[in-house]
C-alpha positions in Angstrom: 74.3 76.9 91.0 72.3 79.9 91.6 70.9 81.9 89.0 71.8 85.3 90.3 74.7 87.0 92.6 75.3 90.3 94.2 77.6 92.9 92.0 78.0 96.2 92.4 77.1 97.9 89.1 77.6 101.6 87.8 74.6 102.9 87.3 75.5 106.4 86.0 79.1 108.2 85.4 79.8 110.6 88.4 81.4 110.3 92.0 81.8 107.6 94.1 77.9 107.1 95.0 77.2 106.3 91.3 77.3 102.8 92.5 74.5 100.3 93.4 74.6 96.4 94.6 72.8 94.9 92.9 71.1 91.0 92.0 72.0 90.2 89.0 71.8 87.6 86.6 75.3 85.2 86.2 77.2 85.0 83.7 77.3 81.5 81.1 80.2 80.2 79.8 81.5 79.6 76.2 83.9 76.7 75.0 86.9 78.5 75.6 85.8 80.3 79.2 86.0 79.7 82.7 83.5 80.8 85.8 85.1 81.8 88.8 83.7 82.6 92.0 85.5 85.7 92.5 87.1 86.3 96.4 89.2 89.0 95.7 89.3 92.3 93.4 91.5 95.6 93.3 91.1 99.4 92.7 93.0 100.9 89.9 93.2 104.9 88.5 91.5 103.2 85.8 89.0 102.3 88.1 87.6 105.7 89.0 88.5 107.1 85.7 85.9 104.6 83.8 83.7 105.8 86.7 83.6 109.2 86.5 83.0 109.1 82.6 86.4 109.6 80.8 86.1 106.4 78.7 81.8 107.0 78.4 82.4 105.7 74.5 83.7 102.4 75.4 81.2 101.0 78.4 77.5 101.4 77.8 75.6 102.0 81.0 74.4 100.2 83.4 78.1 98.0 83.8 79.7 96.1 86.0 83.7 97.2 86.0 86.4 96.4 88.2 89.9 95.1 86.9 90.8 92.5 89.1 90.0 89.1 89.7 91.6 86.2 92.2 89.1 83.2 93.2 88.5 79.5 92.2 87.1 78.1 89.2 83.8 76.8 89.1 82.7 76.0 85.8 84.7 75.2 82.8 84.1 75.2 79.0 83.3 72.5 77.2 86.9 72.7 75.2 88.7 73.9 77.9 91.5 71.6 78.9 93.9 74.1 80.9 91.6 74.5 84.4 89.7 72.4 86.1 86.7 73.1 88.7 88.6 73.7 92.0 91.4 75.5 90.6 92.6 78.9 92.5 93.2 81.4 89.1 93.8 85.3 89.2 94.2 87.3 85.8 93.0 90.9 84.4 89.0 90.8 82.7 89.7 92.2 79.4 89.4 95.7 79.2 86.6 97.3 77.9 85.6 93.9 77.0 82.8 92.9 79.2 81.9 92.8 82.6 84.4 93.6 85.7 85.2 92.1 88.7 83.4 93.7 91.2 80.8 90.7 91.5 80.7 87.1 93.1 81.2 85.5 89.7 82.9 86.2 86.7 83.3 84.7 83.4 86.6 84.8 81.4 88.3 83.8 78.2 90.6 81.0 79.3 93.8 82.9 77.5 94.0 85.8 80.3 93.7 83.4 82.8 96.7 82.4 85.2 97.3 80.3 87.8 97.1 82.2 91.8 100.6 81.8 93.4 100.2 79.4 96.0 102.1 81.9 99.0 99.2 84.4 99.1 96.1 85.1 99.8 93.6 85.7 97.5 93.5 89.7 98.4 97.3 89.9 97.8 96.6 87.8 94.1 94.1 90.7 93.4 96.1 92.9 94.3 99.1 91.8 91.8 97.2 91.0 88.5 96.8 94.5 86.7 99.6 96.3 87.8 101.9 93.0 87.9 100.7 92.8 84.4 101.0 96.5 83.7 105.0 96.5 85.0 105.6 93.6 83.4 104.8 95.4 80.3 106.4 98.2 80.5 110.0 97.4 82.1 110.4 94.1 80.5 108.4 93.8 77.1 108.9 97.8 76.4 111.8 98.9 78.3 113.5 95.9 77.8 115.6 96.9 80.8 118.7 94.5 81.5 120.8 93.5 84.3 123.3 96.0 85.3 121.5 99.2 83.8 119.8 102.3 86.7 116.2 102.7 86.6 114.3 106.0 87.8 110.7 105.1 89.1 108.4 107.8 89.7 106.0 107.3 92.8 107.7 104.3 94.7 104.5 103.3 97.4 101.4 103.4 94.7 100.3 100.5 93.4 102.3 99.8 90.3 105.0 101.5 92.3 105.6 99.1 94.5 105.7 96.2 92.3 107.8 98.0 90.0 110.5 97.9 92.4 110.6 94.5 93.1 110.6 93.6 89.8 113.3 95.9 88.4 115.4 94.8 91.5 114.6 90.9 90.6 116.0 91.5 87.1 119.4 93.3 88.4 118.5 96.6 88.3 119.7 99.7 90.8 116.6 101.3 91.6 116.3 104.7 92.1 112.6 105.8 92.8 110.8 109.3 94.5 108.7 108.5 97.6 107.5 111.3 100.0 108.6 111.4 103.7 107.8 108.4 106.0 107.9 106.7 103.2 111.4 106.2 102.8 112.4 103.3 104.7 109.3 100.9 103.3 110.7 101.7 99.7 113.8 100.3 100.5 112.2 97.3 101.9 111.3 96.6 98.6 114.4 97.1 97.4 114.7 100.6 96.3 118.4 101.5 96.2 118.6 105.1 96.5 115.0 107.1 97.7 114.4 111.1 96.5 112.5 113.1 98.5 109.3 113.7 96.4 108.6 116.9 98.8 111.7 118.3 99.1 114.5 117.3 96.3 114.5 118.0 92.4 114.7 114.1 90.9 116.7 116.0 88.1 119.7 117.2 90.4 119.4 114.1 92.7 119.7 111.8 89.7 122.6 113.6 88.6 124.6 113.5 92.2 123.8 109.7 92.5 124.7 108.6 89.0 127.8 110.9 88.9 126.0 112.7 86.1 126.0 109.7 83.5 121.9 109.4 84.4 119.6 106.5 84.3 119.3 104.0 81.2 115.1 103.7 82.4 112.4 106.3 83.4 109.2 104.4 84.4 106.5 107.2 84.9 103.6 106.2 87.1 102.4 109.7 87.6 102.3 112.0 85.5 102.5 115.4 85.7 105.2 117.2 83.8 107.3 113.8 84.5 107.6 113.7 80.4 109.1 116.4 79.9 111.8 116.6 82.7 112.9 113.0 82.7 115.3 113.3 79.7 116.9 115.4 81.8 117.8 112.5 83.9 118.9 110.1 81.3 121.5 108.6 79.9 122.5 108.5 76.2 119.8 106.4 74.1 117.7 105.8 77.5 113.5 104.7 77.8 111.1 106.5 78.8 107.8 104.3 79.9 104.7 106.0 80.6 101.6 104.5 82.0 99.7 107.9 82.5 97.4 109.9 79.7 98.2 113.2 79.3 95.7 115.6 78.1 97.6 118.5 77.9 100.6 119.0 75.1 104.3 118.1 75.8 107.5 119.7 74.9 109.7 116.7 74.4 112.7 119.1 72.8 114.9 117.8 75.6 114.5 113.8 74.2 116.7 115.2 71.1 119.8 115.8 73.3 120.2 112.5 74.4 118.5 110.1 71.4 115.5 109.1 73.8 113.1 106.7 72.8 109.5 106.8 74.5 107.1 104.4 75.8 103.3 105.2 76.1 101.6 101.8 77.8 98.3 100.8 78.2 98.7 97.2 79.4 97.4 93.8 77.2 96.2 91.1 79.2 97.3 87.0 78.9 98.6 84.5 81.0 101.8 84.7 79.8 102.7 87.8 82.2 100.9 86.0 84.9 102.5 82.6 84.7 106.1 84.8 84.8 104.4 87.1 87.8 103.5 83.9 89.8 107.3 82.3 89.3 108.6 85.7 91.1 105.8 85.7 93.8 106.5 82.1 94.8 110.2 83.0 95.2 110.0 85.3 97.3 111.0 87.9 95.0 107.6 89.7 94.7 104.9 90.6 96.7 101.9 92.3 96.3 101.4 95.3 98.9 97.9 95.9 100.2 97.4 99.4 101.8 93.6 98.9 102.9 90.6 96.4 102.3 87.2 97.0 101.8 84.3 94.5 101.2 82.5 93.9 97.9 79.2 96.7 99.0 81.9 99.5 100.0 83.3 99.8 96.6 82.3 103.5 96.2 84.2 104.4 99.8 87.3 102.0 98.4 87.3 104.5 95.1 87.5 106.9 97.3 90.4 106.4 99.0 92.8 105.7 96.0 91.4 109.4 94.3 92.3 110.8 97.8 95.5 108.6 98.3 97.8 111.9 98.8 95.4 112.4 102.3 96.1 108.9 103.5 99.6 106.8 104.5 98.5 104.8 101.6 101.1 102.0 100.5 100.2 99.7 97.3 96.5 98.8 96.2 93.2 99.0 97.8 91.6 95.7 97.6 88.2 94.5 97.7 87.2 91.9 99.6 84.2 90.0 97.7 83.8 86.9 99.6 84.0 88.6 103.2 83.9 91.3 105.3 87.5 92.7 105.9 87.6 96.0 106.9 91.5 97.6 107.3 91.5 101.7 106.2 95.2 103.4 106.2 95.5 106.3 109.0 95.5 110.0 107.6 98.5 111.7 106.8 99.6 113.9 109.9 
């Protein structure tokens, strides 16, 4: 083993050029830790947001980020019995917690570690582990959502979009989600039942037409906005709302009242339980992870870049990083 790797490391909060590759040292392992030589990561919102400074409290300068990880073990601790050198893992690094994933090796505590699901690649694994973590959380430890019951999804092609679907449809749910034109058909390849035009239709009054007024028992918000405050509108009595997106600004939530809603606020928790659950849907058939461009491990800045600017791009699921090659594969412009 060498004693250094590349990683890309944040130098400074700001845009996307606040990046640098560097050499850096790697990482040692404690008793209960793995090394993994990392061949995949992902973008998230969370991503750019620790980039650009929102969360300058919690990671002291200069840090290696990134929230994603799928490779193969190449070092174990000396009391872990759970891996072995050789085994293909993907998980989450824990958040704010350490160094990311955008580097050639990373070191992680053996309990947020998971198995890859032997049916993809190692981009798609990336791809899967914080948002397949994050919709885990919110439809099935939060929501609790059940077979039988309707489910609103706010922004169907994104990257915990995308997955939400396919789970939510997995566990017997009718799915309901917005998607913008073009986009409409791929949605319900994934198993979208009914698709609202995020352009051109109110979700309100279309939830209401399809539902025959009764409204949905789950609202999963993945965008934000004034989402809050308008989706008790489309609920049913005693329906969840799950929200994976900070709002800064205040909410009027007077419309939960009416209809005894209870709210969700999610910022995801990372172990192998989720994962091991994930993986069992994945090598079904029932999931997979949807990779809307590639960019290698020195092009993170560019791949940052095109998630904060998705709404220019026919964007579909996560950007992944290729750390082990060279795969180049950019979405074409919106017309």
């Amino acid at each position: 083993m060498t004693d250094s790797m590349k990683a890309v490391v944040l130098a400074r909060f700001g845009g996307a050029d606040a990046f640098e590759l560097r050499d850096v040292s790697v990482p040692r392992v404690e008793p209960r830790q793995v090394r993994v030589r990392v061949h995949a990561s992902a973008i998230n919102p969370l991503d750019y947001q620790i980039r650009r400074g929102d969360y300058a409290d919690y990671v002291p300068l200069p840090a290696i980020t990134g929230h994603d990880v799928s490779g193969v073990v190449e070092e174990v601790g000396s009391d872990v019995t759970e891996f072995r050198v050789g085994d293909e893992v993907y998980y989450t690094p824990r958040i704010f917690g350490g160094p990311g994933s955008y580097a050639e090796q990373h070191v992680a505590d053996v309990d947020l570690v998971g198995r890859k699901p032997e049916n993809v690649s190692h981009l798609e694994a990336a791809s899967l582990t914080l948002v397949g973590g994050t919709v885990w959380e919110a439809l099935v430890t939060r929501a609790q959502l059940t077979v039988g019951e309707t489910i609103l999804i706010h922004g169907g092609t994104g990257g915990v979009g995308t997955i939400a679907i396919q789970v939510a449809k997995a566990m017997g749910a009718r799915v309901i989600t917005t998607a913008r034109p073009g986009n409409h058909e791929f949605v319900r390849s994934l198993g979208a039942d009914e698709v609202i035009d995020s352009y051109s239709a109110d979700y309100v009054d279309a939830v209401a037409e399809l539902t025959g007024g009764r409204g949905v028992e789950v609202v999963f918000d993945t965008i934000g906005g004034d989402t809050l405050t308008r989706s008790p509108l489309t609920l049913a009595d005693a329906g969840r709302v799950v929200s994976i997106v900070d709002i800064a600004q205040p909410q009027n939530l007077i419309e939960a009242w009416g209809v005894n809603a209870a709210y969700h606020f999610v910022f995801t928790r990372q172990n192998r339980g989720k994962l091991d659950a994930l993986t069992t849907l994945v090598e079904r058939g029932l999931v997979k992870p949807v990779i809307g461009a590639t960019l290698p491990l020195a092009r993170v800045g560019e791949a940052h870049g095109l998630l904060e600017d998705r709404g220019s791009y026919m964007l579909r699921g996560k950007v992944a990083i290729d750390v082990a090659g060279e795969t180049v594969a950019l979405p074409p412009r919106n017309s």
